[in-house]
N, C-alpha and C positions, 0 to 999 in steps of 0.2 A: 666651518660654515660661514660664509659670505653673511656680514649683516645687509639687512633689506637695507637700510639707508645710508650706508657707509658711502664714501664720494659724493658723484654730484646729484640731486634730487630736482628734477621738474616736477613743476605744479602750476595748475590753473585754479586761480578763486576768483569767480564770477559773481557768486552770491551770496547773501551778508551769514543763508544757514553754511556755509563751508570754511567759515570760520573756525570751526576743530579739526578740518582735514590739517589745517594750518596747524596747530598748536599739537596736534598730535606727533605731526611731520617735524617739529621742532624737536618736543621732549624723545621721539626716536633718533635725532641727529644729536643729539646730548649723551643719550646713551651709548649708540654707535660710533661715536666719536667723527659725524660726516665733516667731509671738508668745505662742504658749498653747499648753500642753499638757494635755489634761486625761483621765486614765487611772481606769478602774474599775476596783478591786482590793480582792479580801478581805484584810483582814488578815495571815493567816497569808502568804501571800503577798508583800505588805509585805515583813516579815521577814525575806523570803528573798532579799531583790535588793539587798541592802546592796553586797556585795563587786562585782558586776556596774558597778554607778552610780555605787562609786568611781574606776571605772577610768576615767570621765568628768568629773571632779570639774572640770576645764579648760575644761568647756565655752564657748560661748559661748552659747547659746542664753535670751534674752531672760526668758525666765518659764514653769517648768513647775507644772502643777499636780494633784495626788493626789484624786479623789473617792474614798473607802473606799465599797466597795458595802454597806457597812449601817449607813454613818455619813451624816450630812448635811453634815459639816466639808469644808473643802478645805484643804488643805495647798499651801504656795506655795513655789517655789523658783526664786530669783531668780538671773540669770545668773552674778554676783559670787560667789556663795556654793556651798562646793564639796562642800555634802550632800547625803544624800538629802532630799526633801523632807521625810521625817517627820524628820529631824534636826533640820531650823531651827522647827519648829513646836511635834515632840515635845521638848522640851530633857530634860536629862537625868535631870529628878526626874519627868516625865511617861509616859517611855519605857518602861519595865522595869517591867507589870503585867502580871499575869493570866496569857496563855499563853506572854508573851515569859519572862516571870519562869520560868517551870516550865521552858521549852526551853532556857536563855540558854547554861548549859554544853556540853548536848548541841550547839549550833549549833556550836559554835567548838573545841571539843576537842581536834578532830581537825586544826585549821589547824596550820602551821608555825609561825606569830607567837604563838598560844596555847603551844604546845610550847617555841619559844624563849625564850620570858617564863619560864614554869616552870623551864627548866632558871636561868635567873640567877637569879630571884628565889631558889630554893632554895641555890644559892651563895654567894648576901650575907646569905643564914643561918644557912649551916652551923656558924660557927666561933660561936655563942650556945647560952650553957647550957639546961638545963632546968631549968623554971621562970622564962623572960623572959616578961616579959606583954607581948602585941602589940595595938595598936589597929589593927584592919585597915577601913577606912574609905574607898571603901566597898566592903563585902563582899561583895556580891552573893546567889549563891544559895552563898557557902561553898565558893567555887572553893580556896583554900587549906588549907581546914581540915583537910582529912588530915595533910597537910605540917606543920601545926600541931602537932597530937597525937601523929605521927610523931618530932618533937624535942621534946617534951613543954612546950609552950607552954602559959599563961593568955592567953585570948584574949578581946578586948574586938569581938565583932561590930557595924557600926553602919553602915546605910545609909536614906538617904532613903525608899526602896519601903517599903512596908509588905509588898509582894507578896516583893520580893526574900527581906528580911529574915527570911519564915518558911519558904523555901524552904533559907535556911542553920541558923534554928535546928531544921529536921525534918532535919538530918542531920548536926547536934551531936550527938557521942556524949560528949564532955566536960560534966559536969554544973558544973562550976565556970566554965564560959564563959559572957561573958555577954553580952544581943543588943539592941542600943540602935537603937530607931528617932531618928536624930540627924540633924543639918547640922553638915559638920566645916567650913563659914564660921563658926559660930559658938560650936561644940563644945555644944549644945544637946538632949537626948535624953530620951527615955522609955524606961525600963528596960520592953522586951517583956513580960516575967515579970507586972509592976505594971500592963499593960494591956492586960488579955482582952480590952477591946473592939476591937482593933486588928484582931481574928479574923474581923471583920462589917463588916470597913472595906476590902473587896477594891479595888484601884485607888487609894488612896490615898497620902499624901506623907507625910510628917513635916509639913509646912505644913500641910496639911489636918486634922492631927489637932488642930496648935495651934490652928486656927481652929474647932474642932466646938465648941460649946455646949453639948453633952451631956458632952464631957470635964471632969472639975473638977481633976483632977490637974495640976500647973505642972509643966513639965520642967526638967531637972536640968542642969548646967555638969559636965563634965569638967576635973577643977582641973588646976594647974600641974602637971609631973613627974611624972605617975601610972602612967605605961608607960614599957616599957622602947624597944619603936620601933614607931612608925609606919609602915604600908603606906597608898601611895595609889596603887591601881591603876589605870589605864584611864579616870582623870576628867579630865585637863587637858582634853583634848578639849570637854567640855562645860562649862566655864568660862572665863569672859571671864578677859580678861587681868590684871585688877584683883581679882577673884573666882581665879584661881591664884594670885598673891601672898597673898592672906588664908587662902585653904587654907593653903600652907605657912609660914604665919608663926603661922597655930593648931594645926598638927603641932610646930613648935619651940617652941611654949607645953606642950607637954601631954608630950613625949617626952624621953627623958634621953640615950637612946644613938644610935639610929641610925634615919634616916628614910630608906624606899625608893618613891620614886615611879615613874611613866612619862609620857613625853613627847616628841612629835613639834616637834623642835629647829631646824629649817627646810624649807625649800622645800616649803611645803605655807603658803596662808593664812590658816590658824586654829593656827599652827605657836607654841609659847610658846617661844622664845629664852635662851640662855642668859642675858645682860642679864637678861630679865625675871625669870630665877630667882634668881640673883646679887642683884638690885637686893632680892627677900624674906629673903633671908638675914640673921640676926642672929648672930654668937657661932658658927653655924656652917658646914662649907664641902664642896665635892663629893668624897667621896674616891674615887668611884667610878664610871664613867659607860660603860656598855655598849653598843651598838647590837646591832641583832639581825641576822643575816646576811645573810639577803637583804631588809633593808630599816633602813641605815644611821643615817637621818634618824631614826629613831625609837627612844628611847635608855631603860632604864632605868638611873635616877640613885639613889646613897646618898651621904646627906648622914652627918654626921660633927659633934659640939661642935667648935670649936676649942683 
């Protein structure tokens, strides 16, 4: 007997309930072993099926594929690989524009793993004075900032998104904060402030800006020991394993006191290992390594000088 989803499967998701048409139609290409998936999906929608299609990340299913219903692109996702499709396509300086940027907090606020993050991260904080300067890199839409102002921090905003980045600096209330479209691979940035045209650049990267031709401004290096610590939240994920060691080996270039990352530690494929952390380490070592309650494997870590 012919299985129902063997080869290729059409599908339309219009609306956010047909979200298990999807997820069904997945776990039946896993089983039947289909060779093509190919799904119409607006965007906002998109967005919305992250947590659902990780819960499949194991699959086996051969090759799925994303048509956005007002995009021409397809997005690929291959059996090996345990994202969503917009993950291995959108990477992570492409991801976070437009309406994901303006939603990004509201989506997640309310999850447990958001909640459990905050409450650590805010306790590998507590015992610093006011007036530590933080590089928080990358920042997003300013998910910390309260926290920041709250322990009266100077705070060095800096992320790739152009989109991101002005979503955290429209809800700085701190006038001495400051919001760097940057690459912490390279600690490379445009002082936001220094470039209005950033405001006419919706969708764009920090790459993109260096490449515009219209920009004549050269971007700036964050020198050695200029903060007091570094945060790097929720990027390992989207860094090769050679791209985490350079992150954190340009956090222990730039930082004097203490660096607070996150990262999925095992049993997961795209998991960065202690080894791998270890082996970036210079002069400094983990004094601190959390997991979050209901989900072990996924640790935030504070580094420490020796």
């Amino acid at each position: 007997m012919q299985p129902k989803y063997s080869g290729n499967l059409m599908m339309n998701i219009e609306r956010p309930d047909e979200q298990a048409e999807l997820m069904e139609a997945i776990k039946k290409a896993d089983e039947d072993t289909a060779q093509r998936i190919e799904v119409k999906i607006p965007e906002q929608i998109v967005q919305g099926i992250d947590a659902d299609v990780e819960k499949f990340r194991e699959s086996r299913m051969k090759q799925a594929a994303l048509a956005h219903l007002e995009a021409s692109e397809t997005l690929i996702w291959k059996a090996d690989e345990p994202s969503p499709p917009k993950h291995k396509v959108k990477s992570g300086n492409r991801k976070y524009h437009g309406d994901a940027a303006e939603g990004y907090d509201a989506k997640r606020e309310d999850r447990p793993k958001w909640q459990a993050e905050n409450r650590i991260v805010t306790d590998m904080l507590s015992d610093l004075p006011s007036g530590t300067t933080v590089l928080d890199c990358p920042c997003g839409t300013g998910r910390f900032l309260q926290l920041y102002e709250e322990m009266g921090f100077n705070v060095i905003c800096m992320d790739l998104s152009a989109d991101m980045l002005k979503q955290a600096y429209a809800r700085s209330s701190i006038v001495k904060n400051k919001h760097f479209l940057g690459d912490i691979l390279t600690m490379n940035y445009f002082d936001i402030t220094e470039l209005p045209e950033v405001n006419d650049y919706g969708g764009m990267s920090f790459p993109d800006v260096v490449a515009n031709p219209t920009i004549t401004i050269k971007p700036s290096v964050i020198p050695d020991d200029c903060v007091d610590v570094g945060m790097m939240i929720r990027l390992t994920r989207w860094l090769s394993p050679e791209d985490c060691q350079t992150a954190l080996r340009q956090l222990q270039r730039v930082v004097s006191k203490r660096i607070i990352f996150t990262a999925r530690v095992r049993n997961h494929p795209h998991a960065r290992g202690y080894d791998l952390i270890n082996g970036a380490l210079d002069g400094w070592r983990i004094v601190r390594d959390d997991g979050l309650p209901e989900d072990d494997d996924y640790r935030v870590i504070m580094l420490e000088p020796v």
